[in-house]
C-alpha positions as CSV (number, residue, x, y, z in Angstrom):
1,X,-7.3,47.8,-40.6
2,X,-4.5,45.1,-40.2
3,X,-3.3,46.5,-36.9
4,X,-6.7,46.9,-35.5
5,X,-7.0,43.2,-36.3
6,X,-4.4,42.2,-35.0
7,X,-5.5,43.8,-32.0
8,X,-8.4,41.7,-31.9
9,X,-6.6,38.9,-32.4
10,X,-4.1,39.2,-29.8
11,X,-7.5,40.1,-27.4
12,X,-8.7,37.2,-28.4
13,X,-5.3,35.2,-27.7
14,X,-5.0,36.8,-24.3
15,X,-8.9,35.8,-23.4
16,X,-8.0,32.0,-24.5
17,X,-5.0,32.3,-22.8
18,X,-6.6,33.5,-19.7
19,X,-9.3,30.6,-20.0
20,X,-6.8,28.2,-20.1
21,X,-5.0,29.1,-17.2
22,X,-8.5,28.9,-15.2
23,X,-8.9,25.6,-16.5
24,X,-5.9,24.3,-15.2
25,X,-7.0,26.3,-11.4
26,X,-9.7,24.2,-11.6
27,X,-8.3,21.5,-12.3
28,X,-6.0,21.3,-9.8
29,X,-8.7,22.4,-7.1
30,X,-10.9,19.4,-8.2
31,X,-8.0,17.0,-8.0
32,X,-7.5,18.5,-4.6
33,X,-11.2,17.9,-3.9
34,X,-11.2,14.2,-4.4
35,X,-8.1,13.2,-3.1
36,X,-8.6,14.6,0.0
37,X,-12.3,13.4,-0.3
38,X,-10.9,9.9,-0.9
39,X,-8.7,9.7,1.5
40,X,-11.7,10.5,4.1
41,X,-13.6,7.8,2.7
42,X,-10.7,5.6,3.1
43,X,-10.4,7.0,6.7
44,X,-13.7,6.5,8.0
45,X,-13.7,2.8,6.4
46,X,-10.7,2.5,8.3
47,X,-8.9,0.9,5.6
48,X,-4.9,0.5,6.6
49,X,-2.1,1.5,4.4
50,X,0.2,-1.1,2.1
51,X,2.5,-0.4,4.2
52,X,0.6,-1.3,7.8
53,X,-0.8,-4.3,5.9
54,X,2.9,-5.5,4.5
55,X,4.1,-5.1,8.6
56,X,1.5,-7.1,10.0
57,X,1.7,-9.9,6.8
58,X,5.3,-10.3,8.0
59,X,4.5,-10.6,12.0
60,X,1.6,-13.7,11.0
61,X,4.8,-15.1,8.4
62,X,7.2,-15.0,11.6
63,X,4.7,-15.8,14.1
64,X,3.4,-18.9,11.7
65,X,7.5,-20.1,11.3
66,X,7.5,-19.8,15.6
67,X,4.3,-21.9,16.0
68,X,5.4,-24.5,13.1
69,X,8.9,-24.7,14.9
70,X,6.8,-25.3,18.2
71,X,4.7,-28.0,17.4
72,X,8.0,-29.6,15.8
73,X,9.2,-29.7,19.5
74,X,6.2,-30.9,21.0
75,X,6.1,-33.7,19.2
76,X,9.7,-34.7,20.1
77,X,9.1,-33.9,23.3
78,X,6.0,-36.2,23.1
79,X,7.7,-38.4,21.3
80,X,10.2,-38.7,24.0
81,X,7.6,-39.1,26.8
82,X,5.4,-41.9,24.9
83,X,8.9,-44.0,24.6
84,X,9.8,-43.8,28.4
85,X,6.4,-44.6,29.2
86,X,6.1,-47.6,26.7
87,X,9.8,-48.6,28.6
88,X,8.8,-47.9,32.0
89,X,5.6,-50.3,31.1
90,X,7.6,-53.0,29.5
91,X,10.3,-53.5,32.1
92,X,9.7,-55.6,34.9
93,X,9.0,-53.7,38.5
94,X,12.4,-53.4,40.0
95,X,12.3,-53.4,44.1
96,X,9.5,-55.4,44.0
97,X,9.7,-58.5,46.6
C-alpha cells in the first residue's frame, strides 16, 4: 500500500509540477503580450524615447547659450552705433562754409 502511495503522490508531484511550468509559459506569453502591446500604443501616440528627448533638450540648451551670446553682441554692436551717432550729432559740421 505505501508504494502504491507513493505512486500517487509522485503523480500528483509531477501534475503540480507540470502546472507550474504552464504557469510560468503563460506568464511569460502575457508579459510578451503587453509589452509589445505597449510599445504600439506608445508608437501610434508617437511618444519619443528618453533618449530622443535628452538629444533634442541639449540642442534648445545650446541653441538657447547661441541666442543669449547673440543678443549680448547686438547690444554692443548697438551700443556702439547709438554712441557714434550721439557723436556725429554733437560735433559741429566740419566742411561746412
Amino acid at each position: 500500500m505505501t508504494q502504491t502511495s507513493n505512486r500517487i503522490f509522485d503523480e500528483m508531484a509531477r501534475l503540480m509540477n507540470d502546472a507550474a511550468g504552464v504557469a510560468q509559459g503563460v506568464r511569460r506569453e502575457v508579459d510578451t503580450l503587453v509589452r509589445t502591446q505597449a510599445e504600439k500604443m506608445l508608437r501610434d501616440l508617437d511618444v519619443v524615447s528618453r533618449e530622443e528627448f535628452e538629444a533634442v533638450k541639449e540642442m534648445a540648451r545650446l541653441a538657447r547659450e547661441e541666442n543669449e551670446a547673440l543678443k549680448a553682441r547686438l547690444d554692443a554692436l548697438e551700443g556702439k552705433a547709438t554712441a557714434k551717432a550721439k557723436k556725429a550729432k554733437d560735433s559741429p559740421d566740419e566742411g561746412v562754409a
